[in-house]
C-alpha positions in Angstrom: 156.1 90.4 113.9 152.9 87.7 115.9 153.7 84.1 114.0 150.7 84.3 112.1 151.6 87.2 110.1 154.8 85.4 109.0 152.7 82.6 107.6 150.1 84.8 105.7 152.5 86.7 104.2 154.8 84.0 103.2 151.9 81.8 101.7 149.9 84.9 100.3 152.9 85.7 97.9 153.4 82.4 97.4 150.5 81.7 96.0 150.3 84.5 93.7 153.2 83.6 92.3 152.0 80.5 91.6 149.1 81.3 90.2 150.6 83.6 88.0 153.5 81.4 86.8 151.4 78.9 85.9 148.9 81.5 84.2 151.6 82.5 82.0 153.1 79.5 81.4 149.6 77.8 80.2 148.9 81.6 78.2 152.7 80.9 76.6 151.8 77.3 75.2 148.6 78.5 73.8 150.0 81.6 72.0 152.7 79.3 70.3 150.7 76.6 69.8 147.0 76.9 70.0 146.6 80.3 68.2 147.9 78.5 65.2 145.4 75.7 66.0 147.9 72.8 66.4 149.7 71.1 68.5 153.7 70.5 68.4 156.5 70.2 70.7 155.9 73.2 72.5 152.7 71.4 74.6 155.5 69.5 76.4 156.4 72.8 78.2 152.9 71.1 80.8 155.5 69.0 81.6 156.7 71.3 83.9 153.4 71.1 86.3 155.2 67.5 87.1 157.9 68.7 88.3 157.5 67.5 92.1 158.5 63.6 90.8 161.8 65.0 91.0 161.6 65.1 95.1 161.6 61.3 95.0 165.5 62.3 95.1 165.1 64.4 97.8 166.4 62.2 100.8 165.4 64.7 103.7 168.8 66.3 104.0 169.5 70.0 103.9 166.3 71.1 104.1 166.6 74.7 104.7 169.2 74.4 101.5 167.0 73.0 99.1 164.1 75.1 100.2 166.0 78.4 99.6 167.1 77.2 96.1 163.7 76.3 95.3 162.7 80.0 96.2 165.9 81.2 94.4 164.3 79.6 90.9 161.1 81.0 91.9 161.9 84.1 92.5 164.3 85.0 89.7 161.8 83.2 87.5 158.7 85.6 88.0 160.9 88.4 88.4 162.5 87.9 84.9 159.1 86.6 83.3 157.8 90.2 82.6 160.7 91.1 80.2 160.7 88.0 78.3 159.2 87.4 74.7 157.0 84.4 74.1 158.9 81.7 74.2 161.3 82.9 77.1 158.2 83.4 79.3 157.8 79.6 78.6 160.2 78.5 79.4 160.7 80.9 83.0 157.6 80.8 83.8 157.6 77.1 83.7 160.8 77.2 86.1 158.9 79.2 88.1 155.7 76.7 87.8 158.1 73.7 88.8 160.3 75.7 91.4 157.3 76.9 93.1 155.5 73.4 93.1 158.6 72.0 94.2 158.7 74.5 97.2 155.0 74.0 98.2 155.3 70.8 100.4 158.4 72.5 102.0 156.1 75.4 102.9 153.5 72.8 104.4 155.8 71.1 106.8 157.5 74.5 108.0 157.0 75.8 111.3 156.9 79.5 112.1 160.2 79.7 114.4 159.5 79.1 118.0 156.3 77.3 117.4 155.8 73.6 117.2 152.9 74.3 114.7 151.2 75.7 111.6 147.8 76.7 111.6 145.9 75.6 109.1 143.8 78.8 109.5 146.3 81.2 108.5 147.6 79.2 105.4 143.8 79.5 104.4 144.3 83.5 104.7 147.3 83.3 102.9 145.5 82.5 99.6 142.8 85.0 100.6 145.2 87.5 100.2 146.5 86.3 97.0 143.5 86.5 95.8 142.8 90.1 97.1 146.3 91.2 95.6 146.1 89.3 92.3 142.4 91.2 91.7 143.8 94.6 92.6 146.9 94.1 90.1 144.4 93.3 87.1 141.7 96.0 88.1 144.1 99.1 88.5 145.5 98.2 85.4 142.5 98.0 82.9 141.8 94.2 83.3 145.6 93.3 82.8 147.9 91.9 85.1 150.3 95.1 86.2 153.0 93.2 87.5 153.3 90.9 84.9 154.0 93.4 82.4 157.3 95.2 81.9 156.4 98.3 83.5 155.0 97.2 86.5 157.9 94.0 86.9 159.4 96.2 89.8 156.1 94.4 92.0 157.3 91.0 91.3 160.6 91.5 92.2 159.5 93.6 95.5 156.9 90.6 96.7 159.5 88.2 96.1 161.9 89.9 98.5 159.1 90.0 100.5 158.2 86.4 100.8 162.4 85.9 101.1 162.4 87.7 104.4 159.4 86.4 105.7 160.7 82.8 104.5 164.1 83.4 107.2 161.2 83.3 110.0 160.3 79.4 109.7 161.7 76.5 110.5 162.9 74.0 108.0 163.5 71.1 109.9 162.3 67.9 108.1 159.8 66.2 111.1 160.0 62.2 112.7 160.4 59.2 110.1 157.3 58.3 112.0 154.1 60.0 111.2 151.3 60.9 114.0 148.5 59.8 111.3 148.8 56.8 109.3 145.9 58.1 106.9 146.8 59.1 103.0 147.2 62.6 102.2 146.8 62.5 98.8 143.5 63.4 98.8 143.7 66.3 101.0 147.4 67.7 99.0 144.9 67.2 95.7 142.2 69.2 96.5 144.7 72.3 97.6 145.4 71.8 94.1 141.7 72.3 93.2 141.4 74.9 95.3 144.2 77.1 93.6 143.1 75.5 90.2 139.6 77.6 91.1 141.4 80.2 92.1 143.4 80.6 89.3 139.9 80.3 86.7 137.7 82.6 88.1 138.6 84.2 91.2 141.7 85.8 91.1 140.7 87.3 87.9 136.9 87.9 88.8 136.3 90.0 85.8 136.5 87.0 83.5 133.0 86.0 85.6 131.9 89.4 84.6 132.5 88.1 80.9 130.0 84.6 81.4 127.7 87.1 82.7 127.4 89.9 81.2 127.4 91.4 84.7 128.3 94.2 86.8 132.2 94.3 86.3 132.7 96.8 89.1 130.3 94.8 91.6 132.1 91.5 91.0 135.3 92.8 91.4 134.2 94.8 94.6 132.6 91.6 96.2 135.6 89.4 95.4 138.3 91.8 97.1 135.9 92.8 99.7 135.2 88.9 101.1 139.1 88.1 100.5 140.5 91.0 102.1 137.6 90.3 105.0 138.5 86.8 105.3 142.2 87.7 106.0 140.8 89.7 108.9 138.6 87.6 110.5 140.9 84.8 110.4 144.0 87.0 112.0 141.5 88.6 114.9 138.0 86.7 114.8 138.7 82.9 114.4 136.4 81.5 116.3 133.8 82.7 113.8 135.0 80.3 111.7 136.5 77.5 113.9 132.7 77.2 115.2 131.2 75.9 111.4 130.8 72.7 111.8 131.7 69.8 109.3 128.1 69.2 108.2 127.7 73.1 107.6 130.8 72.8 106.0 129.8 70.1 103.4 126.3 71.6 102.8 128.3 74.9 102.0 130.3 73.5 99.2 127.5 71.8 97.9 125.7 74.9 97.6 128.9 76.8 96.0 129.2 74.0 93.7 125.9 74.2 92.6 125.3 77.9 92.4 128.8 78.3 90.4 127.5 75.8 88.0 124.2 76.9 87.3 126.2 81.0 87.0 127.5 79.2 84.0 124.8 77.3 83.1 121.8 79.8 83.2 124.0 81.6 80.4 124.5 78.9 78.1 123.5 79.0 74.4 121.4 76.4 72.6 123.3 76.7 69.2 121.5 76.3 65.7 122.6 73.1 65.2 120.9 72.1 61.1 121.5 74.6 58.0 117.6 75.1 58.4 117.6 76.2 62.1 116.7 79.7 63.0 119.3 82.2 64.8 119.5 82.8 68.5 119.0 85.8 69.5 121.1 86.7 73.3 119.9 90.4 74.4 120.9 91.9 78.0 120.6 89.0 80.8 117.6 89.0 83.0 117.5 89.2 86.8 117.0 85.7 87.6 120.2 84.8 84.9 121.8 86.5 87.9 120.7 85.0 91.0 123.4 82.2 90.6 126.4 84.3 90.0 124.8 86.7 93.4 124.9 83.4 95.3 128.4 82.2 93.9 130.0 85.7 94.9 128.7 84.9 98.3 129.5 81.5 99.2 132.9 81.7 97.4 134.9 81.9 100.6 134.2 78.1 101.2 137.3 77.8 99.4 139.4 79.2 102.1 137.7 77.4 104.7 138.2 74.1 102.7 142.0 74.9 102.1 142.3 74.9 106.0 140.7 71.6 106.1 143.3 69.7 104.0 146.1 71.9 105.6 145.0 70.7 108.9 144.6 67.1 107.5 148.3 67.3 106.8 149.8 69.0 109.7 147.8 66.3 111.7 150.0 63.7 109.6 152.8 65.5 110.4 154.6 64.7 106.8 157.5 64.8 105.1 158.7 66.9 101.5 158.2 63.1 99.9 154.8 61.9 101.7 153.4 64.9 99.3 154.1 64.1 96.5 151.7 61.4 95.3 148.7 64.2 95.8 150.6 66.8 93.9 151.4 64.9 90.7 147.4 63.7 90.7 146.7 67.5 91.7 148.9 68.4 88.5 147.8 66.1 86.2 143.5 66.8 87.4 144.6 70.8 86.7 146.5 70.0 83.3 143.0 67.9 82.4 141.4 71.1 83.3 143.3 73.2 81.2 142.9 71.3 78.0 139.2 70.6 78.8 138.0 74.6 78.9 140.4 75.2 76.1 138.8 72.6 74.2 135.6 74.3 74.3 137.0 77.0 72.6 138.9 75.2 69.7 136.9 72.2 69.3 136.7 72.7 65.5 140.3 72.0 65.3 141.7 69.5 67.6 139.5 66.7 66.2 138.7 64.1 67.5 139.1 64.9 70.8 138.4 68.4 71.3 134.4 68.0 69.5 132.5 66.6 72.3 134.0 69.4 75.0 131.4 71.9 72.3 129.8 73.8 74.6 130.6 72.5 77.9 132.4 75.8 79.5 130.5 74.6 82.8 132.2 71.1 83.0 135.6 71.8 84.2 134.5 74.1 87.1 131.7 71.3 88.0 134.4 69.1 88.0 136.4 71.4 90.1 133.9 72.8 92.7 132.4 68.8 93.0 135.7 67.1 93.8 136.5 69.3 96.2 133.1 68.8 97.6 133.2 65.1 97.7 136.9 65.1 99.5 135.4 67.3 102.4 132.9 64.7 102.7 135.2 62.2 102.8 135.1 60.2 106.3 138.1 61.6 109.0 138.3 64.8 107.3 136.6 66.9 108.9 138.6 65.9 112.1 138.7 68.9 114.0 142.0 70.3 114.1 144.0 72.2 117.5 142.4 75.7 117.9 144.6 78.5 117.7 141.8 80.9 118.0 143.0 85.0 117.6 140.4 87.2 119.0 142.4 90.5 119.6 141.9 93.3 117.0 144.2 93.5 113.7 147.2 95.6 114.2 147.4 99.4 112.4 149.1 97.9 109.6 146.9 94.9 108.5 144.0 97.5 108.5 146.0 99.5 106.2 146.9 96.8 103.7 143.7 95.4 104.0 142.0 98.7 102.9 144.5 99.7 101.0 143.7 96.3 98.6 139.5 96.9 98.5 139.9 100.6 98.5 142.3 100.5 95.6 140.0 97.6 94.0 137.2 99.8 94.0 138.4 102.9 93.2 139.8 101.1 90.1 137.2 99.3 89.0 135.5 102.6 89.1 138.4 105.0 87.5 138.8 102.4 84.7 135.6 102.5 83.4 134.5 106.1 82.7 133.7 107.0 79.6 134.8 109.9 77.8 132.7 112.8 75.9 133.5 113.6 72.4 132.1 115.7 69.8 130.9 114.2 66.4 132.8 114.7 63.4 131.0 117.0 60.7 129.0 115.0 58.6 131.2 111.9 58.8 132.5 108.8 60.7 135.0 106.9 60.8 134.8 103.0 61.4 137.4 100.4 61.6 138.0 96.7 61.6 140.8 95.1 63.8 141.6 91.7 64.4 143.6 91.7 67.2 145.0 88.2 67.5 144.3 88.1 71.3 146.8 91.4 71.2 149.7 89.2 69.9 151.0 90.0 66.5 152.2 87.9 63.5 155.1 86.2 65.5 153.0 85.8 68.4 154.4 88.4 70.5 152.4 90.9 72.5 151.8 94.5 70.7 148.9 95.8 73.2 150.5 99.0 73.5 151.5 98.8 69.5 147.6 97.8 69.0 146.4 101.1 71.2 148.8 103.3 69.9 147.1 102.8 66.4 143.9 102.8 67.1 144.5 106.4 69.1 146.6 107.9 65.7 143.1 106.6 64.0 140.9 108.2 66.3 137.9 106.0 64.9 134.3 107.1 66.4 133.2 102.8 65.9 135.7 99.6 66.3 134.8 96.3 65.9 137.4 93.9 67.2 137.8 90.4 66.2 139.3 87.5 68.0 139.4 89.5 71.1 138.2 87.0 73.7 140.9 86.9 75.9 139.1 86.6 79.1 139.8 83.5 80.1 142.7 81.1 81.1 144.1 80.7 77.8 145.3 84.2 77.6 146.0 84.5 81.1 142.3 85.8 82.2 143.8 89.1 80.2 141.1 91.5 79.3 142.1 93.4 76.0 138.6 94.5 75.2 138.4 96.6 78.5 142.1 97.4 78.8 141.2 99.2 75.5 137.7 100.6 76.0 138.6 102.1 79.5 142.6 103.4 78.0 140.4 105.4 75.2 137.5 106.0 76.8 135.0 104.5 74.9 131.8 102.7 75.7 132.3 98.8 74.6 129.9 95.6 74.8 132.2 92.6 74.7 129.9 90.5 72.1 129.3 86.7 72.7 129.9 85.7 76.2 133.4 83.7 76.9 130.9 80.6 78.1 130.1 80.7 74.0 133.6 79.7 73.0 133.5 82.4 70.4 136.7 84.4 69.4 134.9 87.3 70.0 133.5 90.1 68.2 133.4 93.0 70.2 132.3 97.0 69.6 133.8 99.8 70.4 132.2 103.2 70.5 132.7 106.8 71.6 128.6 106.8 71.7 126.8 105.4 73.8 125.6 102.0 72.8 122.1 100.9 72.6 120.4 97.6 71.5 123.4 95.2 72.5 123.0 91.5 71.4 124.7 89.1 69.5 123.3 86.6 67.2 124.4 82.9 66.3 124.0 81.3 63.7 124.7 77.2 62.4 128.3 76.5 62.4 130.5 73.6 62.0 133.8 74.7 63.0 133.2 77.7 65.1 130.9 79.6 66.9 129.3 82.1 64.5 128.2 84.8 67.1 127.7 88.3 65.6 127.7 91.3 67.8 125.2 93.8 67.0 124.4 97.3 68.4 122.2 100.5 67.2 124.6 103.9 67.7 123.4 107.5 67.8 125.8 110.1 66.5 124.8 113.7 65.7 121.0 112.7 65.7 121.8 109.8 63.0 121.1 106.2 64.0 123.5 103.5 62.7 123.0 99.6 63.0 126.2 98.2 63.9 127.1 94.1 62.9 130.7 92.9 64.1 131.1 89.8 62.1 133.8 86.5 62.0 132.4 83.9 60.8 134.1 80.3 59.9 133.2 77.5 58.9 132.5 75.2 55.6 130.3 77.3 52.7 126.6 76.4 54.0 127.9 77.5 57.3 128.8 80.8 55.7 125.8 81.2 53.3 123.6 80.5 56.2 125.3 83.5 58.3 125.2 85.7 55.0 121.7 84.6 54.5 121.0 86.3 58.5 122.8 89.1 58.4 121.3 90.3 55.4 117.6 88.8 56.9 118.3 90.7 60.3 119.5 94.0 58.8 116.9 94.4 56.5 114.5 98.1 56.5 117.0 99.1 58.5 118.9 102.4 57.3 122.9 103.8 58.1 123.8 99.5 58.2 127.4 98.9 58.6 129.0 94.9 58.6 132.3 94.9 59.1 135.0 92.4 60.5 137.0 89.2 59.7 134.4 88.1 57.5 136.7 85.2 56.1 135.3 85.8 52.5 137.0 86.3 49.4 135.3 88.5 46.9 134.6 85.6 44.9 132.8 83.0 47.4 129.1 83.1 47.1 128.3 84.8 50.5 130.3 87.2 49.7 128.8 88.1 46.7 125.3 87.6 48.6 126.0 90.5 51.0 127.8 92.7 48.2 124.6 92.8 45.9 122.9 94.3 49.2 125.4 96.5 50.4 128.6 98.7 49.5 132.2 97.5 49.8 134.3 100.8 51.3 137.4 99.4 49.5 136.0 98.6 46.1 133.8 101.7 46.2 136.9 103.9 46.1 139.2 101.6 44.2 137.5 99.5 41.7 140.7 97.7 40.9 141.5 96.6 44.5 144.8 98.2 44.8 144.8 101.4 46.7 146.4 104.9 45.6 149.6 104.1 47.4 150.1 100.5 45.6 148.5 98.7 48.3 147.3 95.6 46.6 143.9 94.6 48.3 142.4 92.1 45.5 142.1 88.2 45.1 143.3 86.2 48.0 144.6 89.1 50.3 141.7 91.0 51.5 138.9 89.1 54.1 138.5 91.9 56.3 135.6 94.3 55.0 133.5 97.1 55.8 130.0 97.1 54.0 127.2 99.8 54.5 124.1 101.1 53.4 124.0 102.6 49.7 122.9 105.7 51.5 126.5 106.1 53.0 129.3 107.1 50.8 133.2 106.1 51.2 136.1 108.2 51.6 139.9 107.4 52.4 139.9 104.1 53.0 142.8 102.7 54.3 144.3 99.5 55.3 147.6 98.8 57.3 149.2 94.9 56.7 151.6 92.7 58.8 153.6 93.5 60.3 152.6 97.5 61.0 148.9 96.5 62.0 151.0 94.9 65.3 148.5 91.3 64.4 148.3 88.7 61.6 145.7 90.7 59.7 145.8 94.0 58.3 144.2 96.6 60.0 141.2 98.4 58.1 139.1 101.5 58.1 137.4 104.3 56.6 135.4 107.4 56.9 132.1 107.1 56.0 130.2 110.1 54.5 126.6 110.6 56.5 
């Protein structure tokens, strides 16, 4: 196999791995940790992202040894990582996070064997086709990561083999004490990090920018897999297309990337109610010019592979040892750590006080931060030093064409099997409606139950689901989309409620109808963001007005929400509000919506306690299903901890039209 393939290959798996290692080792922390809205002893597992200090002991012997038992950890670490509960994919995934940041300055001062160099241009391609794999293992799989669930762990353990043979076809011999370049290369080893950070937010899991957008999932997913998978090509047989960009092209490239991926966020950002008094805001379908940005930031998103073979070449022009690294990793480390916390904090800055309140609604800060350091590095004087061409300008070989189609091809076809929608036939004079808070699709120990989740729902068979705290689409949760992975498993039409860029928990619907009128609506909140999803649903010629509720927050933060939902669903007929509601049948905006509408549960059992002893009343029972006094009741049910596979019990009923 040509020397360049050897590379791509070898740094192509390695950086999924990373990428997904450090995915689920963040996703881990937060499940243990965050989901209960503190912090403990369990954050320290971050730790493991500074892992490289230990290679101040590494005293350039045995190279090739330590290198293989770096790839040892890695590899037995994501292969194991798939089977693991919670905590056990903590704590492997962050032995894969440190073995595999441990191995990546070995992997920048290898040499393919019989060459005296490393293109930079082919360690760019290498995370191209990370990319390209790690967006056709989430799309064929219903917006979750195949091979980092137990059925599809066979991939993880098949790539790592993989990278181990490719890995025999470089040299590890550690380079001169002297270096050809007495210039740092810290700054170049920290924006690699940058570069991965980005690719690990967004673009290896491009659906969670379908989810700020509101955008065309199948598009996004399409244009990210098709410039990877392209970029791979041109830089095995078409270099000198991009060797020719010049450094000032270059510059003025990432400053347009960092802009445009800024303003995507940006042009989708909520001014939130922010007094008792303040009216609602209303957020209906996005207009064209919302998307210009994100068009523009799915465009000039390959800058990032042109940028990683910048800082590669700064630091095969330095010609550096294991050690020299270091200093830009840890920074790199501690700048995607700082990143982490700072997007999480816009989701859970009602709890984490006082830190976490002034990161409220600031979703577009951390990839400013990430897009505009990397931008300011390339313009950094003597970086841009051009580099020894190694131009390729013969055609790809029969089997990078296959792979390379195989990846968009699949990518597409996915994207477009995994979102048709069934037909079904409306039940006789009835519906039936449920409530489900998922929990992110962890139950009450914080373990996953997706598949326990689905299987209920399906024994159910409801024709409407409104899902609460199901805003997994973003790095918190591993860029896991639950809300699709469900709507495409059963076939349903779904509208994913507030945007992720709202730092909402999410309140999405479900239907086997189509779905007509999406929008959501916030409301004042002091704690979090009150965003109600709302939809209007035809089903057998009858119109229903949809509301998936959670609110939260102190009592004129909940009276004020009652206060609109009762405002916005007023003269409107067939009303059902159901969801997490928070409320106890004793708090006053409870009892505000209750003298408006009918209570399924209390309807059928005025006590509270179901037929079956099921005791609903006092402090037990926040999740709810109201509706029109033209609706009637019948069977409803709920299913509690631990059968409902979450920490809330799992409600519906059928409701007589």
């Amino acid at each position: 196999m040509k020397k360049p393939q050897v590379i791509v290959i070898a740094f192509g798996i390695f950086f999924l791995f990373l990428i997904q290692m450090a995915g689920s080792l963040v996703e881990s922390i937060y499940i243990l940790d965050l989901m209960n809205t503190s912090l403990d002893e369990k954050a320290m597992g971050l730790l493991f992202f500074f892992s490289p200090v230990l290679l101040y002991f590494y005293r350039r012997k045995y190279p090739l040894i330590t290198a293989w038992i770096l790839f040892g950890l890695l590899f037995l670490a994501r292969g194991f990582t798939p089977y693991l509960n919670t905590l056990g994919r903590m704590l492997a995934s962050g032995i894969g996070t440190g073995a595999g940041l441990m191995l990546f300055p070995f992997l920048m001062t290898a040499r393919a064997k019989d060459d005296s160099s490393c293109p930079n241009l082919w360690t760019s391609a290498g995370l191209a086709l990370a990319i390209g794999l790690s967006v056709f293992l989430r799309t064929m799989n219903y917006g979750l990561e195949y091979s980092l669930l137990p059925e599809g762990a066979w991939i993880g353990w098949g790539l790592g083999a993989v990278m181990g043979y490719f890995l025999t076809r470089l040299e590890w011999t550690s380079p001169d004490k002297v270096r050809n370049n007495p210039e740092p290369i810290t700054p170049a080893v920290t924006g690699i990090f940058l570069i991965v950070a980005l690719a690990y937010f967004a673009f290896s899991a491009p659906a969670v920018i379908a989810r700020w957008t509101e955008g065309d999932y199948r598009l996004i997913v399409m244009a990210v897999s098709l410039l990877a998978v392209s970029w791979v090509g041109v830089s095995l047989s078409k270099s000198r297309l991009i060797e020719n960009i010049p450094p000032t092209g270059l510059l003025i490239w990432n400053l347009l990337f960092t802009l445009s991926l800024t303003m995507t966020i940006l042009a989708h950002r909520v001014s939130f109610p922010q007094t008792p008094d303040a009216l609602a805001v209303l957020v209906g379908d996005p207009t064209w010019l919302q998307q210009i940005p994100l068009i523009l930031t799915l465009l000039l998103f390959p800058v990032i592979f042109l940028d990683l073979r910048v800082f590669s070449n700064r630091i095969q022009q330095a010609n550096p040892t294991p050690r020299d690294l270091i200093p830009g990793m840890l920074l790199g480390s501690l700048a995607l750590i700082v990143l982490v916390f700072i997007q999480i904090f816009t989701n859970v800055w009602g709890y984490v006080e006082p830190v976490s309140l002034w990161f409220r609604n600031k979703f577009w800060l951390p990839y400013l931060l990430m897009a505009g350091l990397i931008t300011l590095i390339i313009g950094r004087k003597g970086l841009n030093a051009q580099d020894e061409r190694v131009e390729t300008n013969s055609d790809l070989s029969l089997g990078w064409r296959a792979l390379l189609l195989i990846i968009f091809l699949g990518t597409g076809g996915s994207a477009l099997y995994t979102t048709r929608v069934q037909t079904f036939e409306p039940r006789p004079n009835s519906i039936v409606v449920m409530t489900y808070n998922i929990q992110q699709a962890n139950d009450d120990f914080g373990e996953r139950s997706y598949k326990e989740q689905l299987a209920l729902i399906r024994e159910v068979a409801p024709d409407i689901i409104a899902l609460q705290e199901s805003d997994s689409s973003r790095i918190s949760l591993n860029n896991n989309d639950f809300v699709r992975y469900y709507a495409g498993k059963l076939g349903y039409y779904s509208y994913f409620g507030p945007k992720t860029i709202t730092g909402t928990y999410g309140t999405a619907i479900l239907s086997r109808y189509p779905l007509q009128n999406t929008r959501t609506v916030f409301t004042f909140s002091d704690q979090d963001e009150i965003g109600t999803a709302e939809a209007e649903i035809e089903i057998g010629g009858q119109l229903f007005s949809v509301y998936n509720v959670h609110p939260d927050g102190s009592d004129t933060a909940m009276l004020v929400w009652a206060e609109a939902l009762l405002e916005r669903s007023k003269d409107k007929s067939n009303v059902i509000a159901l969801g997490d509601y928070n409320l106890r049948d004793y708090e006053e905006a409870y009892q505000l919506i209750a003298s408006e509408y009918t209570n399924a549960w209390v309807s059928v059992y005025p006590t509270e306690i179901g037929s079956d002893g099921t005791d609903m009343s006092g402090e037990n029972r926040i999740d709810h299903i109201f509706f029109s006094k033209s609706l009637k009741a019948s069977n409803p049910v709920y299913i509690l901890p631990p059968q409902s596979a979450t920490d809330h019990p799992v409600h519906w009923a059928e409701l007589i039209r």
